[in-house]
TORMI-388901 format. One record per residue: y, z, x of N, C-alpha, C in turn; residue in one letter. Coordinates in steps of 0.02 Angstrom, whole numbers, plus 50000, padded with zeros to 5 digits. Atoms other than C-alpha are relative to their C-alpha. Example, Ala and Ser with C-alpha at 12.3 -4.5 7.8 and 13.67 -1.06 7.14 Angstrom:
499415000050045497755039050615500605000050045A/499414999749958499475035750684500555003749961S/
END
This chain:
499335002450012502084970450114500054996049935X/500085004950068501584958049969499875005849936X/499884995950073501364974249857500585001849995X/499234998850012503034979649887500344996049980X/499555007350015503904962349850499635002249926X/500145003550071502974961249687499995007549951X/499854994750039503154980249645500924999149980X/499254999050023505114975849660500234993849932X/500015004550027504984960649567499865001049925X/500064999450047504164967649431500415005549981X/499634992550008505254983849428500624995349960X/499505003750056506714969049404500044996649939X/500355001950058505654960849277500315005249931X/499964992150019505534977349190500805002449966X/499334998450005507294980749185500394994949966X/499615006050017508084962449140499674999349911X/500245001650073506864961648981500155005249949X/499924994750038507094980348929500915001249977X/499345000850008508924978048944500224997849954X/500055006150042509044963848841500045001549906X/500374998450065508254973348689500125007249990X/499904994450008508964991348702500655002949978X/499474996650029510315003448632500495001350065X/499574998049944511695009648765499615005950034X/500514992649961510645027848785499864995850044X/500395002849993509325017048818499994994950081X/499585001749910510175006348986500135005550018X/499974995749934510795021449042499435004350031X/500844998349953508935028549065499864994350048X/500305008749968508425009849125500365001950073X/499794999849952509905011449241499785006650064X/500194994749973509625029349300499274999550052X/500905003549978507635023449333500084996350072X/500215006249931508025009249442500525003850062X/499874995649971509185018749539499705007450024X/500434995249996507925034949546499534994550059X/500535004249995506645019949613500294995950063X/500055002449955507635012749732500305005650050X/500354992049954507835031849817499674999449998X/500674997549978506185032449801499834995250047X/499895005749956506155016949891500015001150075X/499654999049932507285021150046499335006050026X/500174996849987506505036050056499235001850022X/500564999949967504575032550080499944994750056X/500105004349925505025018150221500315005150031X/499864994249950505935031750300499455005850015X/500374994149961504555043350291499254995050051X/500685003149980503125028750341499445001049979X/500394997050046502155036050206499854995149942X/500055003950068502215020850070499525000349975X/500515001350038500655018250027499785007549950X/500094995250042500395036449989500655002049957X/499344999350042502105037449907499924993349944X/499915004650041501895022949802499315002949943X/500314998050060500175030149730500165006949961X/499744995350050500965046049697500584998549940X/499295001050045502425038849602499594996449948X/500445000550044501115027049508499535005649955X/500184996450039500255043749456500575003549922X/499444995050035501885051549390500214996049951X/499745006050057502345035349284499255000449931X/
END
């Protein structure tokens, strides 16, 4: 549970600093992302699969 808190944490991290310092494109990828991420989200506590859903999504990044 403490990797998930600090995977979201840094995901907002991530997002608040890149924001900050980007073109308009540039947020709407950011935005697109964190939205993609928090589907991906819902969708591996619904399957009860996280851990293996979280290292596949770490591969794909």
């Amino acid at each position: 549970m403490e990797l998930h808190l600090l995977f979201w944490l840094q995901l907002i991290k991530n997002f608040k600093f890149a924001s900050e310092s980007c073109s308009r494109h540039q947020k709407i990828k950011l935005i697109l992302l964190l939205i993609a991420s928090t589907s991906f989200e819902i969708l591996t506590l619904l399957s009860g699969s996280f851990n293996l859903f979280h290292i596949l999504y770490f591969q794909i990044l």
